[in-house]
Steps between C-alpha positions, in 0.01 A plus 500: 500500500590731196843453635511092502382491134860664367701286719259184329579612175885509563522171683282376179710643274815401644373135520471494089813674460725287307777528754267332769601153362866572482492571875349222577703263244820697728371432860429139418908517340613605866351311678617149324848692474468527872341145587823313267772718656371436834428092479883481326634702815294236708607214284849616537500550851376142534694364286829669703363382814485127360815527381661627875341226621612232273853666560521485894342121474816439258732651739365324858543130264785580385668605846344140646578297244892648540484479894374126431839446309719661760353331791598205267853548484534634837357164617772318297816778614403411873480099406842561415612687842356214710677259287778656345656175423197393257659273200475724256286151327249552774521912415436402133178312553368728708578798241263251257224492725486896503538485178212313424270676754575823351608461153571828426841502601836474234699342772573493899835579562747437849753795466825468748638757708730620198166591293569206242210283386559118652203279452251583252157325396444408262797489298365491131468848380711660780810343492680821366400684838753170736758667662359877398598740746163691560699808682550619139532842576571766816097571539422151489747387734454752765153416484604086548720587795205723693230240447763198637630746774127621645324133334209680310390415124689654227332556183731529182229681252476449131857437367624320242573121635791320492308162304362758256201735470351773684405394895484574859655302816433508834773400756377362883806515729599163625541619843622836591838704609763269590274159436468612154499244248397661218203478313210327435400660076185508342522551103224635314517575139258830486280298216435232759490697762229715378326256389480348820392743690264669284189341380399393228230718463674794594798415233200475232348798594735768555858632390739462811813724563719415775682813590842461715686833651272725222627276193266239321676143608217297356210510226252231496188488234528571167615839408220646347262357725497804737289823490694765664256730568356278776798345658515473916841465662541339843789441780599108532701520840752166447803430722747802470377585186199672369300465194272737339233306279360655256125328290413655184152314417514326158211609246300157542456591829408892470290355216337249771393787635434780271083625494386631240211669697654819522484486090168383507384720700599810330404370142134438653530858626581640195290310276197584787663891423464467093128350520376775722673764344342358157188446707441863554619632168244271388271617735610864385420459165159338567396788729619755198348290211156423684446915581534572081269236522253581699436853297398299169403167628133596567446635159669266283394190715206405290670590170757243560276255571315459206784566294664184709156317421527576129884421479454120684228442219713573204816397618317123591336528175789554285721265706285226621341180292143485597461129494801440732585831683824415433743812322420469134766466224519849423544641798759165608710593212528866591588411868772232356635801325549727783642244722698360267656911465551437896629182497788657238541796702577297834689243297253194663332222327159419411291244398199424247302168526225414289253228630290297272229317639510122407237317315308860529315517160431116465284579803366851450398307185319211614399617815411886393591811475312582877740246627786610342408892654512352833737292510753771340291758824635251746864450377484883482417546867786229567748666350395819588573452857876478430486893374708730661727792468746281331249229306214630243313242357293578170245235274605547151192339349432163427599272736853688517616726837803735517686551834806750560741449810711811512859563759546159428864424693550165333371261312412303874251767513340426219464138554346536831212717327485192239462260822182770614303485161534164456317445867248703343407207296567215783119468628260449217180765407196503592250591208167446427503260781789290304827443660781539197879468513655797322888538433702755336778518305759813577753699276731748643731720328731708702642855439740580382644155431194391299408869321548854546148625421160396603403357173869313503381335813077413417644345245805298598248404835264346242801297334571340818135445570502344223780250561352411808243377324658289276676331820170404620287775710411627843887626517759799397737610301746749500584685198862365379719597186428312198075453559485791249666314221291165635225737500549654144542159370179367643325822383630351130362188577161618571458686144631219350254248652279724267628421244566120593133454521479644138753346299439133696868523605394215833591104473358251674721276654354123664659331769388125570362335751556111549213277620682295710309140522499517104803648431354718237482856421121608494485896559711758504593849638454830311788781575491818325810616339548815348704536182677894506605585149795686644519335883480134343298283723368658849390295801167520610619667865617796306184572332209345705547726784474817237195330341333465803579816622375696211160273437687346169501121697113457407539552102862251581290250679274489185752484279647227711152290513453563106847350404449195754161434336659597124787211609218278609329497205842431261542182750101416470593269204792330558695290750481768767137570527465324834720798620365787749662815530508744835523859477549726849253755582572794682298629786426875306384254242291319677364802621366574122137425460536369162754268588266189452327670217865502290650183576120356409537710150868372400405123569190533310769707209719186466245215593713400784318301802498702828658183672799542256561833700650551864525778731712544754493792763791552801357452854522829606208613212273251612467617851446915362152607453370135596166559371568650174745249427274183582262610212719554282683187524117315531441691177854315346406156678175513322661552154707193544869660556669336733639693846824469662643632773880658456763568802345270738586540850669815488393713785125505386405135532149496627243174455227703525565540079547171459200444613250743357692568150465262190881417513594264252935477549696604848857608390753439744727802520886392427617652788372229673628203253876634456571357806265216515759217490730681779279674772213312687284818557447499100449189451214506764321740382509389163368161548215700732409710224477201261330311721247789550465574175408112421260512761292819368524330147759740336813409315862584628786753276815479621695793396904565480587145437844497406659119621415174443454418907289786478239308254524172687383634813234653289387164334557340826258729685229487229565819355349563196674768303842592479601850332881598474830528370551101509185450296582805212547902498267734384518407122343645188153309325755330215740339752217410761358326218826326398607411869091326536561303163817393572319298802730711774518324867726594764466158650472322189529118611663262259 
């Protein structure tokens, strides 16, 4: 026993020796070394032993395809001896019909006794080779003169031919020794013949060398075709002459058959090699590392612990927002600035998007601040589920989140992560057992095209949140050159509505509207218009959004109601006192819960009926916060103002309004009467919503009216308003008044 426990300890210690792995990372290197050399020996050997066989099929063909010729012209040499006087008309035709049985041959020939070339067929193309004596040389006619003495074939081999071109002839003895009558010829031109005899397949495949007394006579394939290094030769035994073919496989067909096993194979070996070798130094260093261990572990066990405990508290303290669990701003900001030292470092991309949650505080403040806590809890754990080692998603505050995608590849990336928050807000919230729509509108900026620095980018993010706002919610925007300038200029704006407010730099502008079965004028519109002391005069989509952004549209919306009523009281006295004036209410002021208490005080200030006084509010404000908004517009009913009902039938039409709201006007939207003379689907719907309108007891708007078939399919369908271009512009109070005096019609009748 005491001597077992050394020879332990030696076979332990030779197992964590560091050159344990390398041995085994070698064996496994041997053995695929071996395993590839031996399955390319085997795939050689097989593919030699193919090859042999594809060469002695070539050579038995080509030896019965050859014997089928020279049976041939024997046939037609004896013909000849048992009818030696054949017309040589009768010889012809029956040269043709070998000829096309065959067709591989140049030309039959009938050679006399001298060894000159008689009859020949056909003519065309051989006529040179009439009268050729084909005992050209000493060789060739001792050769001649033994087959017509002992009547055996005589083969020619590859010479030159008298018609041209490289060939080979066969003679057949027309009868033998004294009965000689010379020869029956058989020209083949080597192309032909080869072709001929060979297949196709074998032509295709392989490089063929016809060798003749050890010297190439004949090449056929293409010259580069042939791989040498796997050639097979055979022996073609022909009629007194013998042919050594030689088939050098081309590279399509060694690639037909080329396995990349072997490779395979060996690659799997050594890969199998490299993860057990890393396996065990693994295993090595685990062994090593967990006996240090095991000498501390059981003291500082419990001391880790707590000091884990404590660490988790402060680090979720310091990091975490306690309403959300989402990463706070702090500790998002921090985390931006690291990865955005990685994302430099790596030279990769990364992306900032700020989410804004639409129509947040109208409802945290008219449903609650409880609601608006859960309802930001929820989006939370929405968005939260999209965390990961490359996503961290932080609440700012408010109703504003923060997300970072980092290794972003391209911009693709990004936009699929766009595609995932925006699901987040596809099915509607449950809360407080109320089922709510929420949207978002998204930001991004991306580094380092849209900043440098983490600041940089929060803020260029918030520019393009920003614009996506203005183009109408629940979508993104990327951060682009020239939104800072757009965004510096706005920024001016803003102080200077200030100011505006002040120094009573708005107009009020009043647009028309024709009654259309009197032909009169009998209220008009009120449109803000803001006179810049430096910008001249802005439109109100440059500054509305701003106002209502910043809370400033309340204090315009009374200004707005003060000059209508301060207009309405200049007109109280004179020829335009039957006129009514309609101002446009925004839904944050509607929200305010001294709207009714304010436009009560300024028509009591300037004596001015509350009939005198319209309101008009888009669709889409009606149908928010249904409940608040029915009292308040109760509240304005009971006053006296009149109600109307702006944008009609864009994407919001609902009846159930209609219905349970004091609505006074409808106002057709003018997307819907631009085309009301040319497309049927407008004009349908308009006459429905007149119709509908005239059956609830409200009057009809038509808005955008710009052509004079326009306003005679209004008058023709009953309509009883028209608004637009055709009737006047926005004008100023002086030339409203002079355009009403001067009795204005556009369909003044004569």
């Amino acid at each position: 026993m005491p001597a077992s426990k050394p020879a332990t300890r030696q076979i332990v210690a030779a197992l964590l020796s560091p050159a344990f792995p390398a041995l085994i990372l070698l064996a496994f290197l041997g053995i695929a070394i071996a395993l590839k050399l031996g399955a390319d020996n085997q795939h050689n050997h097989q593919l030699q032993a193919t090859l042999a066989a594809e060469a002695q099929a070539l050579a038995r063909d080509l030896e019965r395809r050859f014997d089928n010729h020279v049976q041939a012209l024997t046939r037609m040499a004896n013909r000849l001896v048992v009818t030696p006087d054949t017309p040589e008309d009768a010889w012809r035709a029956d040269a043709r019909n070998y000829l096309a049985d065959f067709g591989s041959y140049q030309a039959i020939e009938w050679i006399d006794g001298d060894y000159l070339i008689r009859w020949l067929e056909p003519v065309n193309g051989n006529g040179q080779a009439a009268g050729f004596n084909v005992a050209f040389s000493s060789s060739r006619r001792q050769a001649l003169a033994r087959a017509a003495a002992t009547g055996d074939l005589d083969t020619s081999g590859v010479i030159e031919l008298a018609q041209g071109g490289t060939g080979l002839v066969i003679y057949a003895p027309v009868g033998a020794g004294d009965a000689n009558r010379g020869f029956i010829a058989g020209v083949f031109k080597m192309a032909d013949l080869a072709s001929s005899l060979m297949t196709e397949r074998a032509r295709n495949v392989f490089r063929i060398d016809i060798h003749e007394n050890g010297r190439l006579a004949y090449r056929l394939g293409p010259e580069a075709a042939g791989q040498d290094a796997y050639r097979q030769q055979v022996t073609v035994n022909l009629p007194n002459i013998e042919w050594r073919v030689t088939l050098a496989p081309s590279t399509a067909w060694l690639a037909s058959r080329h396995s990349n096993l072997p490779w395979i194979a060996f690659s799997v070996l050594l890969v199998v090699g490299i993860l057990v070798s890393l396996s065990t130094l693994l295993i090595q260093l685990v062994l090593k590392r967990h006996q240090d261990l095991l000498k501390t572990r059981s003291e500082l066990d419990q001391e880790i612990r707590q000091r884990q405990l404590i660490q988790q508290d402060l680090a979720r303290l310091e990091s975490t927002d306690t309403l959300t669990g989402l990463a706070n701003r702090r500790f998002f900001m921090e985390d931006l600035s690291h990865a955005l030292s990685l994302a430099d470092r790596h030279q990769r991309q990364l992306a900032l998007i700020m989410i804004d949650l639409d129509r947040f505080q109208m409802l945290n403040d008219s449903l609650g601040h409880q609601f608006g806590d859960e309802l930001l809890i929820k989006v939370s754990e929405r968005l939260n589920a999209l965390s990961d080692e490359r996503v961290l998603v932080a609440y700012s505050g408010g109703d504003e989140f923060m997300v970072c995608q980092q290794h972003v590849d391209a911009i693709d990336d990004v936009i699929h992560l766009l595609g995932q928050l925006q699901k987040c807000f596809a099915e509607p919230f449950s809360i407080q057992r109320q089922i709510h729509g929420i949207t978002a509108t998204m930001g991004i900026a991306v580094y380092p095209q849209s900043g440098l620095d983490a600041d940089e980018l929060l803020r260029n993010a918030d520019i393009a949140l920003y614009r996506a706002k203005e183009s109408g919610r629940n979508t993104y925007q990327f951060y682009t050159e020239g939104m800072q300038d757009r965004e510096v200029r706005r920024l001016e704006l803003d102080k200077d509505l200030n100011l505006a407010l002040e120094q009573d730099q708005f107009l009020l502008h009043l647009q028309p509207k024709l009654d259309l079965d009197t032909l009169k004028m009998d209220s008009v519109e009120a449109l803000i218009r803001w006179q810049h002391p430096t910008r001249g005069l802005v439109p109100p989509f440059e500054f509305i959004p701003l106002a209502e952004e910043s809370g400033r549209i309340t204090d315009i919306g009374r200004w707005v109601v003060m000059a209508a009523c301060r207009q309405l009281a200049a007109w109280s006295q004179g020829p335009l006192a039957h006129l009514r004036i309609a101002v446009n209410l925004s839904g944050r002021e509607l929200d305010d819960e001294h709207l009714i208490d304010n436009i009560q005080q300024a028509l009591a200030e300037h004596n001015v009926p509350a009939n005198r006084l319209e309101v008009e509010l888009t669709e889409e404000i009606f149908i928010q916060n249904i409940e608040r908004n029915r009292n308040q517009l109760v509240r304005l009913h009971e006053l006296g103002v009149h109600l109307a009902i702006d944008d009609f039938g864009v994407g919001y039409s609902s009846l159930a309004y209609l219905r349970d709201f004091p609505v006074d006007l409808l106002k057709i939207d003018r997307s819907f009467i631009t085309n009301v003379t040319d497309r049927h689907d407008d004009a349908v719907i308009t006459r429905a919503v007149i119709n509908l309108a005239h059956n609830l007891g409200v009057k009809v708007v038509a808005e955008g009216v710009e052509t004079e078939q326009q306003l005679q399919f209004l008058r023709q369908h009953r309509c009883d308003y028209a608004q637009g271009y055709l009737i006047s512009r926005p004008v100023s109070a002086e030339q409203l008044e002079k355009l009403l005096l001067d009795d204005y019609s556009p369909l003044r009748q004569d």
